[in-house]
TIRO-2110 file (N, C-alpha, C; in Angstrom, 1 decimal):
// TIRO-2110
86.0, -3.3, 5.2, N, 1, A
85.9, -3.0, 3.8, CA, 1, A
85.6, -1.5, 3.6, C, 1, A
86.3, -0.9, 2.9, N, 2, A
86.2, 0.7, 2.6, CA, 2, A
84.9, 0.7, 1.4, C, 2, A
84.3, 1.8, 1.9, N, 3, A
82.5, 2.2, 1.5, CA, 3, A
82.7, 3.6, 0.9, C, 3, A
82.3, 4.1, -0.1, N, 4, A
81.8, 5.3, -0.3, CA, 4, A
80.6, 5.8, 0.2, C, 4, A
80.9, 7.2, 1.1, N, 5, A
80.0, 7.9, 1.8, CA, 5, A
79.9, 9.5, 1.7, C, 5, A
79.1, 10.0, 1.4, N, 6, A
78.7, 11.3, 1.0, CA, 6, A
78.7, 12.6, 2.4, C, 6, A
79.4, 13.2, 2.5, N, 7, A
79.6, 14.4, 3.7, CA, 7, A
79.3, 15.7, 3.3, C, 7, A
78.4, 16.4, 3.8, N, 8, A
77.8, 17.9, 3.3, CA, 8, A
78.7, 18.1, 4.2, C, 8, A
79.0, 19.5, 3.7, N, 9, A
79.6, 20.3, 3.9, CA, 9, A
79.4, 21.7, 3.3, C, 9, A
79.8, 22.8, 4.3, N, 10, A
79.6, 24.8, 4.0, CA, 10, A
80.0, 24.3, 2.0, C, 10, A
79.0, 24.8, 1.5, N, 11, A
79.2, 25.0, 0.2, CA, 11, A
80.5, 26.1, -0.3, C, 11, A
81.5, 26.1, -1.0, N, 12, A
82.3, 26.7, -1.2, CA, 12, A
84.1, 26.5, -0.8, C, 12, A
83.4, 25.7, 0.1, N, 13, A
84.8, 25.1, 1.5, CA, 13, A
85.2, 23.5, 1.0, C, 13, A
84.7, 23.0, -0.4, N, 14, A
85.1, 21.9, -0.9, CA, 14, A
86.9, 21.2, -0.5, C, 14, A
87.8, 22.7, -1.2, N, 15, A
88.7, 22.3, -1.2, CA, 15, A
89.6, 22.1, 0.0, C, 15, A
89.3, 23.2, 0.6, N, 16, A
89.5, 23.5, 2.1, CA, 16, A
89.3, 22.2, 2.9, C, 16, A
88.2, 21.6, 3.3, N, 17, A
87.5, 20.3, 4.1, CA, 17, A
88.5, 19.1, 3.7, C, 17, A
88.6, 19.3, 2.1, N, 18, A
89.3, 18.0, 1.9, CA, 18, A
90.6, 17.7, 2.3, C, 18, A
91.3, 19.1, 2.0, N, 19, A
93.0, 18.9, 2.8, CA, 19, A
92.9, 18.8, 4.2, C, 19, A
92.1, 19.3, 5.0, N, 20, A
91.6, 19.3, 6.4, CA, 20, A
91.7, 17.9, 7.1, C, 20, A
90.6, 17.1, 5.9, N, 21, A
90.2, 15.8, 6.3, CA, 21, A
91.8, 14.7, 6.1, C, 21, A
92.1, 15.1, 5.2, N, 22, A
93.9, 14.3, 4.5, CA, 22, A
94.5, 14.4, 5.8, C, 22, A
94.6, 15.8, 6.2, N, 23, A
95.6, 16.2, 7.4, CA, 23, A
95.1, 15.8, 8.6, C, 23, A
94.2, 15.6, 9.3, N, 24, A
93.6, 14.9, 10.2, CA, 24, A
94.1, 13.0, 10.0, C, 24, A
93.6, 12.3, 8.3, N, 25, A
93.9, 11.3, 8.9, CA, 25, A
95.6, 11.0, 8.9, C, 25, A
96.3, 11.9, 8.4, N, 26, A
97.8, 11.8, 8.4, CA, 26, A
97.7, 11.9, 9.9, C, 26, A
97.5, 12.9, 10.5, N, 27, A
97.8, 13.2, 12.3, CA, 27, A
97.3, 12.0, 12.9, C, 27, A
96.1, 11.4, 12.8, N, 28, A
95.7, 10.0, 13.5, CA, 28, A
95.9, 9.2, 13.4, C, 28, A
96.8, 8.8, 12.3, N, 29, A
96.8, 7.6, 11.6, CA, 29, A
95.9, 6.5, 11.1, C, 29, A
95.1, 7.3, 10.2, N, 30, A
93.8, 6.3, 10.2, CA, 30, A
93.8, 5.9, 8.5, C, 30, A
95.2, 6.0, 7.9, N, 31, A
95.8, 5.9, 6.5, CA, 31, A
94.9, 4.2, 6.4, C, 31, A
94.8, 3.6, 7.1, N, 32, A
94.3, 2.1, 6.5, CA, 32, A
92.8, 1.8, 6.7, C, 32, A
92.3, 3.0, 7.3, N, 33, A
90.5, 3.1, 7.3, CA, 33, A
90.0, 4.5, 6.3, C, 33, A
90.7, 4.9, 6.0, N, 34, A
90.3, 6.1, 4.9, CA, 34, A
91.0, 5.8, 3.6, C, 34, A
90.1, 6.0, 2.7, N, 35, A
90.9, 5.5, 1.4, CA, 35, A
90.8, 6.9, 0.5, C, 35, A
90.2, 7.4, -0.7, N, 36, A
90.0, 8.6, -1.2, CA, 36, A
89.1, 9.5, -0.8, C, 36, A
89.4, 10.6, -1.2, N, 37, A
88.5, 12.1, -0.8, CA, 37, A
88.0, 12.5, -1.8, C, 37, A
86.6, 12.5, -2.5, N, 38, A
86.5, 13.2, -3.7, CA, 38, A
86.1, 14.7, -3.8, C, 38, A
86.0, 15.2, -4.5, N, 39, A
85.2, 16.8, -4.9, CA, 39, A
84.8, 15.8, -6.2, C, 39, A
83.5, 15.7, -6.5, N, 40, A
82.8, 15.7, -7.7, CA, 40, A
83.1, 16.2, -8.4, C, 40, A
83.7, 16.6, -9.6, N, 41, A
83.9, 17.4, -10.7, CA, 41, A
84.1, 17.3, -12.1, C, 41, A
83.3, 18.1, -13.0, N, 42, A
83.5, 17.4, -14.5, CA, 42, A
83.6, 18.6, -15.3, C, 42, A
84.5, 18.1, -16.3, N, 43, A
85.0, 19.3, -17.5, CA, 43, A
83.7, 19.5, -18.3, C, 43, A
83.0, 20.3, -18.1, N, 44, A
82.0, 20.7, -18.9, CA, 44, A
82.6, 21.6, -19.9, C, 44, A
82.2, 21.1, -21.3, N, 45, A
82.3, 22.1, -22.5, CA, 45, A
81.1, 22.4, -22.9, C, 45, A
81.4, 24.0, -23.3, N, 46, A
80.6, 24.9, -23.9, CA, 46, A
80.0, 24.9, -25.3, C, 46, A
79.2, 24.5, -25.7, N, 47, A
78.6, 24.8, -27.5, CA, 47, A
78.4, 26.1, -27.6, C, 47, A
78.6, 27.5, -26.5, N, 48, A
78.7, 28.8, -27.1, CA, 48, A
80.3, 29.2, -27.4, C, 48, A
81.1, 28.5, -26.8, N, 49, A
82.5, 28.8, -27.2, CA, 49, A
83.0, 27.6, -27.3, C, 49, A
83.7, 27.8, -28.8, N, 50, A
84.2, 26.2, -29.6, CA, 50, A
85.8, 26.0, -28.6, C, 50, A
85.9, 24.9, -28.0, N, 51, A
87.1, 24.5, -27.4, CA, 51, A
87.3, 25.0, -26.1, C, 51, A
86.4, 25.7, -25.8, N, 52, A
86.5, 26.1, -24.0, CA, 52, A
86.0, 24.8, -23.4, C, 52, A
86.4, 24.7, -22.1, N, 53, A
85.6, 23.9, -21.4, CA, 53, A
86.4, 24.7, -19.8, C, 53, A
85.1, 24.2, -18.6, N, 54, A
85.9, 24.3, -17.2, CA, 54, A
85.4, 23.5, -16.6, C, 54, A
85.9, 23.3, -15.7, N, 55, A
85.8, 22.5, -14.1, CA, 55, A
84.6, 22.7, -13.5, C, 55, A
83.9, 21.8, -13.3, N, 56, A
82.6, 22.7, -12.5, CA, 56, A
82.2, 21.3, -11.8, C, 56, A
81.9, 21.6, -10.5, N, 57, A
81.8, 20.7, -9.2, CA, 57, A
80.5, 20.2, -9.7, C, 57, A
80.0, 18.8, -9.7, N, 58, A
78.9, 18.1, -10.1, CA, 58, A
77.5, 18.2, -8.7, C, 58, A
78.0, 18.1, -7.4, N, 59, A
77.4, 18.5, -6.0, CA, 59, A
78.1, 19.3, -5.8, C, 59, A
78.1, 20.7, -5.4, N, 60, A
78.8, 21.7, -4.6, CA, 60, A
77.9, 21.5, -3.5, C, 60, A
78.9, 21.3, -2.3, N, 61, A
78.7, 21.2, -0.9, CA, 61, A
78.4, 19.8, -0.4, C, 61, A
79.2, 18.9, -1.3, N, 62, A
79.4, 18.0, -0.8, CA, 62, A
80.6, 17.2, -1.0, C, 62, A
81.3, 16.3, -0.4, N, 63, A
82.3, 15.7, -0.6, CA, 63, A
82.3, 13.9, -0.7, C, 63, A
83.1, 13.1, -1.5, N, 64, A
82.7, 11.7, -1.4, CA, 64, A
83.8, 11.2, -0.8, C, 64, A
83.7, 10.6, 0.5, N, 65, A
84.8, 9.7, 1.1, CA, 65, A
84.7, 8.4, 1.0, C, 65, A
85.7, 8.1, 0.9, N, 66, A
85.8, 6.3, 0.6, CA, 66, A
86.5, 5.8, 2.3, C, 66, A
85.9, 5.1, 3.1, N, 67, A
86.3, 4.4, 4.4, CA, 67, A
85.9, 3.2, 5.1, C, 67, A
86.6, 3.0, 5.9, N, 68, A
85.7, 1.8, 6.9, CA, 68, A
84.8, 2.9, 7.8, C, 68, A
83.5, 2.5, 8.2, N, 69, A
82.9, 3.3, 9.0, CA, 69, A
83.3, 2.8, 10.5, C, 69, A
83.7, 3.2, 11.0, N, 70, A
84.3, 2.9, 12.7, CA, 70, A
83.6, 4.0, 13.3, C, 70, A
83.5, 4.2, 14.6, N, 71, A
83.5, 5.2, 16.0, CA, 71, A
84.5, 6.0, 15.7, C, 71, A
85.7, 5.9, 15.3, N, 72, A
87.1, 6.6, 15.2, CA, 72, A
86.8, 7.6, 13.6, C, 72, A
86.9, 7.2, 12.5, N, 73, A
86.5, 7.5, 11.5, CA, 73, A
85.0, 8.8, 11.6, C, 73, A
84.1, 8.3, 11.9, N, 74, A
83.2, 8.7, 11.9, CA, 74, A
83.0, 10.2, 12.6, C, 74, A
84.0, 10.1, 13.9, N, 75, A
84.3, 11.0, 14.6, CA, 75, A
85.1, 12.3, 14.4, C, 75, A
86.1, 11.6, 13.6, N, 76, A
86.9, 12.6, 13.4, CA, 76, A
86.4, 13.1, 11.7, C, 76, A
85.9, 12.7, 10.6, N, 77, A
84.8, 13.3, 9.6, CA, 77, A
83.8, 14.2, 9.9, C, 77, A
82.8, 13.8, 11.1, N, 78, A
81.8, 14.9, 11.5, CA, 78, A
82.6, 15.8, 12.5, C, 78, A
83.3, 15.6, 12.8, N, 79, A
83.7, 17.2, 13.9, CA, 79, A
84.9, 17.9, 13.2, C, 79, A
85.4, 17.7, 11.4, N, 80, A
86.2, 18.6, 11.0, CA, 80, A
85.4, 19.5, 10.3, C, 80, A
86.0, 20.8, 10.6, N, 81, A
85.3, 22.6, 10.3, CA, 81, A
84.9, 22.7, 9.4, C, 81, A
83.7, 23.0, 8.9, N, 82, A
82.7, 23.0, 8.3, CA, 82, A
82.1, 22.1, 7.7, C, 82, A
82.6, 21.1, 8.2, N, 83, A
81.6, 19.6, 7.9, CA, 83, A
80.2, 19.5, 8.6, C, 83, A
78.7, 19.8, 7.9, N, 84, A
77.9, 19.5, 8.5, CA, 84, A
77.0, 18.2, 8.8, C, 84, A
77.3, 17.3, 8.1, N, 85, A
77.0, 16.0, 7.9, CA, 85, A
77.7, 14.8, 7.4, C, 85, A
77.1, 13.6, 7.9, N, 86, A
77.1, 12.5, 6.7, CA, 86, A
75.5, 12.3, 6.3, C, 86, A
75.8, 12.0, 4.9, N, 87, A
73.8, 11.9, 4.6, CA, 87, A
73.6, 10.6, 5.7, C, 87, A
72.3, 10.6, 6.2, N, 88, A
72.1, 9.3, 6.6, CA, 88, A
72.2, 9.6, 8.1, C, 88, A
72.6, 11.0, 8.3, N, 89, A
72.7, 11.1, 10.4, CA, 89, A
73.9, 10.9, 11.0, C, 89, A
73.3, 10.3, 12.0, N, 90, A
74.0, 9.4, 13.1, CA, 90, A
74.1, 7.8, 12.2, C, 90, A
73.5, 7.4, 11.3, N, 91, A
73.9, 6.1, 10.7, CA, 91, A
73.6, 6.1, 9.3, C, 91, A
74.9, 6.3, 9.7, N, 92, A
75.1, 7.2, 7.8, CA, 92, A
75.2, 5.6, 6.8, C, 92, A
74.7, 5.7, 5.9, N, 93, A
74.3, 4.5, 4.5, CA, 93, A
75.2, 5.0, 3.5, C, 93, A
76.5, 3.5, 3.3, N, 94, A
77.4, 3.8, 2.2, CA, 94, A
76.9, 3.6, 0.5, C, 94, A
77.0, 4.7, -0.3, N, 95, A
76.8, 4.5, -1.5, CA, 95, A
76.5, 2.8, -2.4, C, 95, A
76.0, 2.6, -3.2, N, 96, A
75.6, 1.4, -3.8, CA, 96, A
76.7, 1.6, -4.8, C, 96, A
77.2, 0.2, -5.1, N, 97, A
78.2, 0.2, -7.0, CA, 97, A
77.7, 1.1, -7.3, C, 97, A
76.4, 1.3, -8.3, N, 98, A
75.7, 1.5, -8.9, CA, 98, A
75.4, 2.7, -8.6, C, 98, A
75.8, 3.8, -8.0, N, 99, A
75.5, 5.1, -7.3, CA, 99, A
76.7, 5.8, -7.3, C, 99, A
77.8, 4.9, -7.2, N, 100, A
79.5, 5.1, -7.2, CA, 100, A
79.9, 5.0, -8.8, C, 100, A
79.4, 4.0, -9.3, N, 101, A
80.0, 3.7, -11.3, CA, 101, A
78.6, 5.3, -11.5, C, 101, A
77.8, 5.5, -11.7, N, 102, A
77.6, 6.9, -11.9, CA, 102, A
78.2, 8.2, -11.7, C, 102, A
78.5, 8.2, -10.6, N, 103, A
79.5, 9.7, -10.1, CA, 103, A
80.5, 9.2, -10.8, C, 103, A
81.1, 8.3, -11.5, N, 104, A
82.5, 8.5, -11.7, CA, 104, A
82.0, 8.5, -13.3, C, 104, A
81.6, 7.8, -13.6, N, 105, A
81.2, 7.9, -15.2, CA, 105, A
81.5, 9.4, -15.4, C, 105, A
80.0, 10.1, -14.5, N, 106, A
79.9, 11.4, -14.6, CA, 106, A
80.8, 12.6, -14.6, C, 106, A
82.0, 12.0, -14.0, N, 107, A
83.2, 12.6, -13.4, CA, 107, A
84.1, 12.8, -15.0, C, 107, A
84.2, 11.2, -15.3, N, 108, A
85.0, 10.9, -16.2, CA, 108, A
84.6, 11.8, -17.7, C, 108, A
83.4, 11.5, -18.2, N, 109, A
82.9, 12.1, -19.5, CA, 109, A
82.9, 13.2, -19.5, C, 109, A
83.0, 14.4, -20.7, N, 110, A
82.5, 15.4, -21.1, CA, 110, A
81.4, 15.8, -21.1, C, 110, A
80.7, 17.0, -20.5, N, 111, A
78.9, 16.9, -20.7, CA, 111, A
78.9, 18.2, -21.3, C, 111, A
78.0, 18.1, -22.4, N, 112, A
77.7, 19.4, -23.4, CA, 112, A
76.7, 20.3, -22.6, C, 112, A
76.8, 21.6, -22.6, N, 113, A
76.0, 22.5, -22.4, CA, 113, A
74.9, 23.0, -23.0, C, 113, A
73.7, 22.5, -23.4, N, 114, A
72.4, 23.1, -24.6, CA, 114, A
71.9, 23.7, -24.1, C, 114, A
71.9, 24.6, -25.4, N, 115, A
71.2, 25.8, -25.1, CA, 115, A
69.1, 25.1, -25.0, C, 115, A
69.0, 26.2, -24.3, N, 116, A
67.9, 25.9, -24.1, CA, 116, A
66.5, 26.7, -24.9, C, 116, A
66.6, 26.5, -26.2, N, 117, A
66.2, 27.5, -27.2, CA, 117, A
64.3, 26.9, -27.0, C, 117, A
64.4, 25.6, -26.9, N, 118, A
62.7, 25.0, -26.4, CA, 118, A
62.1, 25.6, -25.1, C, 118, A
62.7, 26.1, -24.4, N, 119, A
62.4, 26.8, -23.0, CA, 119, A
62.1, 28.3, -23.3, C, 119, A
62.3, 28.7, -24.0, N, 120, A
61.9, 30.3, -24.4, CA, 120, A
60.5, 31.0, -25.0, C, 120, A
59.9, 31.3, -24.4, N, 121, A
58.4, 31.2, -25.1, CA, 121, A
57.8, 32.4, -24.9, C, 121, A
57.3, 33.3, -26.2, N, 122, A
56.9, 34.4, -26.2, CA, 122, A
55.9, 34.9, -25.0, C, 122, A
56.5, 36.4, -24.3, N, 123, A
55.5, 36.3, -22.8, CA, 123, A
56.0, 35.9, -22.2, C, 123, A
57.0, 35.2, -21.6, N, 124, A
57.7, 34.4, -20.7, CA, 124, A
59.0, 35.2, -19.8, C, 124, A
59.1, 35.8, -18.8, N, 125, A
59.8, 36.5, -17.7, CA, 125, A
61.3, 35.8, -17.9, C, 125, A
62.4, 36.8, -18.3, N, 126, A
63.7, 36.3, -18.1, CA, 126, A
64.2, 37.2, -17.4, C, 126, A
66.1, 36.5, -16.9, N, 127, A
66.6, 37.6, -16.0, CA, 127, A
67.7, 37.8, -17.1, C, 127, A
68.3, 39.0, -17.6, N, 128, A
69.2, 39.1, -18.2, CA, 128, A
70.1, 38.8, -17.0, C, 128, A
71.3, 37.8, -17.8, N, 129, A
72.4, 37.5, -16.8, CA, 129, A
73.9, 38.3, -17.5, C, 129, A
73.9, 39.1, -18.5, N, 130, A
75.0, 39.2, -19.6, CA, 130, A
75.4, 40.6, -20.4, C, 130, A
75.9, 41.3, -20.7, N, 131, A
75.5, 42.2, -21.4, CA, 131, A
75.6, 43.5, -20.4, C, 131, A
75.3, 44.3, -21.6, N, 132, A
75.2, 45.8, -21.0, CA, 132, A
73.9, 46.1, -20.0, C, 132, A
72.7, 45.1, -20.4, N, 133, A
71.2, 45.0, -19.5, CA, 133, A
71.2, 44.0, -18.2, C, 133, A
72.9, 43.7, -17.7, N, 134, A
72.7, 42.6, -17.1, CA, 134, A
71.6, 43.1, -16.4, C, 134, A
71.5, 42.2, -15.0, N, 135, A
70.8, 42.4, -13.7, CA, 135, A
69.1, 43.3, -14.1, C, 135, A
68.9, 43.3, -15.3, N, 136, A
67.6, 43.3, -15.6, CA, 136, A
66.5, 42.7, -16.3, C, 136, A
65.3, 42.3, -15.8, N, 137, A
64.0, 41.3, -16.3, CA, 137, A
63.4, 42.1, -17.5, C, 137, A
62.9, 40.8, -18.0, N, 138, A
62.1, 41.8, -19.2, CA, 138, A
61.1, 40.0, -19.9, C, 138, A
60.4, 40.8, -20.7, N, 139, A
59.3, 39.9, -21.1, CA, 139, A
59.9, 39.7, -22.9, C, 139, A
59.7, 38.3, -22.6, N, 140, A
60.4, 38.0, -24.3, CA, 140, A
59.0, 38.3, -25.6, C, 140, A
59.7, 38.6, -26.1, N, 141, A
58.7, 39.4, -27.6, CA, 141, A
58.9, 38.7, -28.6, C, 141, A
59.9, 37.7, -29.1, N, 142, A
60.3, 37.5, -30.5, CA, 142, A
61.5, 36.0, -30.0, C, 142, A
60.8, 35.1, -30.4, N, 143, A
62.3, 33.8, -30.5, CA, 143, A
62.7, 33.7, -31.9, C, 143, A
64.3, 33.8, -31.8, N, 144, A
64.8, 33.4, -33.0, CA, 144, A
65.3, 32.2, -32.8, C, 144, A
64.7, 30.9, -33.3, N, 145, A
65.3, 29.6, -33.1, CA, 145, A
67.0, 29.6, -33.9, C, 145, A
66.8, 30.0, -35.5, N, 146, A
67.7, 29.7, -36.2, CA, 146, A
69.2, 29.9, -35.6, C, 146, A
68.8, 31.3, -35.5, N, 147, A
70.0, 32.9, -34.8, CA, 147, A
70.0, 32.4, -33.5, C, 147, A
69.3, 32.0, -32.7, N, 148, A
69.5, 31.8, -31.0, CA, 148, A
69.4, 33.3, -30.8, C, 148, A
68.2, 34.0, -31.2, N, 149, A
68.2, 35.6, -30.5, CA, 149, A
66.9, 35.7, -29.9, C, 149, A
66.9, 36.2, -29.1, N, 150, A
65.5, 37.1, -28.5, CA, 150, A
65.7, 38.1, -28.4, C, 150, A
64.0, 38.7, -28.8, N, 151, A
63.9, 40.5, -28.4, CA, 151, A
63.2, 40.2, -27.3, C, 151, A
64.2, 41.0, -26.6, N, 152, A
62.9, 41.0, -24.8, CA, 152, A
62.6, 42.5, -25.0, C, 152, A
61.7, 42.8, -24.1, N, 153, A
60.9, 43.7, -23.8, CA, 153, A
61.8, 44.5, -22.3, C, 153, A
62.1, 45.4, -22.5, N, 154, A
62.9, 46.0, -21.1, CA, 154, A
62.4, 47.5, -20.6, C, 154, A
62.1, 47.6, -19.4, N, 155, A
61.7, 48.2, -19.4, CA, 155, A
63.1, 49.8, -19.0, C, 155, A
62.8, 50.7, -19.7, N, 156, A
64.6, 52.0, -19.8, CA, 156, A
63.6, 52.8, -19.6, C, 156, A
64.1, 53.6, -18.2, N, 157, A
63.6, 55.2, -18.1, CA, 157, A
62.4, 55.1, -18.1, C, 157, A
61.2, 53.8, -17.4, N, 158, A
60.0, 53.8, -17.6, CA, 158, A
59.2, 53.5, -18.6, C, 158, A
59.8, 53.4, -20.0, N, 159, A
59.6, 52.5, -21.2, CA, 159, A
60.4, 51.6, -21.6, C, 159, A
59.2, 50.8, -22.3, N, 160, A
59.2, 49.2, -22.6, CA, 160, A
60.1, 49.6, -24.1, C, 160, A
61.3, 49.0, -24.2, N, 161, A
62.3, 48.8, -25.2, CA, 161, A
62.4, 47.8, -25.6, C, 161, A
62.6, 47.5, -26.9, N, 162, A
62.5, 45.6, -27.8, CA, 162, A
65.0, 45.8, -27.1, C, 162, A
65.1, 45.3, -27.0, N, 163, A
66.3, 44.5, -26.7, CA, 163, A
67.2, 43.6, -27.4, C, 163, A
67.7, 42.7, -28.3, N, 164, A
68.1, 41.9, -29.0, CA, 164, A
68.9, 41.1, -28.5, C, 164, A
69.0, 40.2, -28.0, N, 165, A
70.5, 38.9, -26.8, CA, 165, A
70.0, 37.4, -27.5, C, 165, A
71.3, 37.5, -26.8, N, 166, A
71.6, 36.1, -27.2, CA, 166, A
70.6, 35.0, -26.6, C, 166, A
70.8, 33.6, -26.6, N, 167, A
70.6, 32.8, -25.5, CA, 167, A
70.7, 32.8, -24.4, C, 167, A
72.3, 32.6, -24.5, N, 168, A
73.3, 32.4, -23.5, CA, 168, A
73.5, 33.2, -22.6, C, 168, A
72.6, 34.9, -22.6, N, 169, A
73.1, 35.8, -22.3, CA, 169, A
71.3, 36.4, -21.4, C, 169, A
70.7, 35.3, -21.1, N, 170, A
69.7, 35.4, -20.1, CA, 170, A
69.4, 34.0, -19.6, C, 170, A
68.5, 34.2, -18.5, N, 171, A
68.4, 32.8, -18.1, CA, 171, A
66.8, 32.7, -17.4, C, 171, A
66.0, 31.9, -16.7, N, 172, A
64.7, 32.0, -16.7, CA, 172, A
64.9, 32.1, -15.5, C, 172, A
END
């Protein structure tokens, strides 16, 4: 009976691993012990941009295979390039229903992005991620709940300058 089983792998090499894995069991013929390959992934939409949404991997650096666990199987999964594991070792533990109807729910639904306007708290160290200040910290001075604005504190030329950004446009 084919099991869902979770394989880490080099984060970034998602896509890579999985055609690897396809093309391996096409070469072995192991079409009736391997069933699907997943990448986790879900259309996340944005509440800062009305009707955007993208793709964004739910585990990056990992992949979900569906198989019989065999000596054969097992083998040829942990020794394809950049495969660093199955969770679980040397005796790797297949997913539960109930762990599998999750990832897929999660796969299947839309998940909103909120802003995190309760996390911002005067005195509190952010990194600007956005803007003309990217790649600079600064100490928040002023939450605007309504507006979604903060004045951070930055430090320009060795003085502390009030700032004005968005939410969206630092991060903690």
């Amino acid at each position: 009976m084919k099991r869902w089983y979770v394989i880490q792998i080099y984060t970034g090499f998602e896509d890579i691993v999985k055609r690897d894995i396809e093309k391996r069991v096409q070469e072995e013929t192991l079409d009736d012990l391997v069933g699907q390959i997943l990448i986790p992934a879900s259309e996340i939409a944005s509440l800062f941009s009305e009707g955007e949404s993208k793709k964004e991997k739910i585990f990056p650096g990992y992949l979900l295979v569906q198989m019989e666990m065999t000596g054969e199987t097992f083998r040829m999964v942990s020794t394809t390039p950049r495969v660093s594991r199955f969770l679980g070792g040397e005796r790797p533990v297949a997913l539960s229903d109930r762990e599998v109807e999750r990832i897929f729910t999660q796969m299947s639904g839309q998940l909103a992005l909120a802003s995190d306007k309760e996390n911002f708290i005067s005195g509190s160290e952010i990194h600007i991620c956005s803007g003309p200040f990217s790649g600079f910290v600064g100490i928040i001075d002023k939450v605007d709940e309504d507006k979604e604005r903060l004045t951070v504190m930055v430090s320009i030329f060795g003085r502390m300058t009030p700032v004005e950004l968005g939410f969206d446009q630092v991060k903690k």
